[in-house]
N, C-alpha and C positions, 0 to 999 in steps of 0.2 A: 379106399386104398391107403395105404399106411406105406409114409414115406422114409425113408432114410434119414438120418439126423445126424450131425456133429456138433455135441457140447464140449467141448475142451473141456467147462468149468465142470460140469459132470466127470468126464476122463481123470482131469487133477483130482476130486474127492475120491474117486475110486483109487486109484495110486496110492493115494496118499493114505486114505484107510489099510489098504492093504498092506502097505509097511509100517502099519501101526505108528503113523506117526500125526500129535495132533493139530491143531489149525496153529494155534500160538507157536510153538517148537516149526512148524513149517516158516512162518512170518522170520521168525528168530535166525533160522538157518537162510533167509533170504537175505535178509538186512547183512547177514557176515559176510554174504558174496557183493554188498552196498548195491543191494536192489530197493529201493525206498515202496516201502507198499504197510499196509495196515492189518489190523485181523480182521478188519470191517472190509476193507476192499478184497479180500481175500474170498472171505462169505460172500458179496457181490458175486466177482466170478465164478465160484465154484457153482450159486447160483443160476449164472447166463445173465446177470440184468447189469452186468458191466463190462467193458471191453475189456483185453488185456495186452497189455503194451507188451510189444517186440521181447525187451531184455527182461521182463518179468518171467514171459516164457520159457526163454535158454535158461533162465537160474532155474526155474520151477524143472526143469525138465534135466539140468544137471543135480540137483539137490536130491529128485524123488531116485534117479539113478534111471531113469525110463529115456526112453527115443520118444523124438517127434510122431511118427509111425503109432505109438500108442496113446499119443496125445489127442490126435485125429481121429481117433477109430471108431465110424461110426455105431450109432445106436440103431438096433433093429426094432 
């Protein structure tokens, strides 16, 4: 039986592909909102093998132009 799944860090690569926009230019557009994060921590989460802080979130999810709601949305 094949369970349901929420990766954020899968959701943010998908977003983020889709408005063509890429890991560096995301990192870059983070830092301008003084969100402190790396392009290596970035790869981590988009991954799933690193957590991701509260205010990383709200920037990542103001910047990509997406809702919480798409952020969450599981994998079938």
């Amino acid at each position: 039986m094949k369970q349901d799944k929420i990766c954020i860090g899968w959701n943010i690569r998908r977003i983020r592909k889709e408005k063509k926009i890429g890991q560096t230019e995301l990192v870059a557009l983070l830092q301008l909102e003084d969100v402190t994060i790396t392009r290596e921590a970035l790869v981590k989460i988009e991954r799933g093998i690193q957590h991701i802080q509260v205010s990383q979130l709200k920037a990542i999810k103001d910047v990509l132009g997406t809702t919480y709601e798409e952020l969450f949305r599981e994998e079938v």
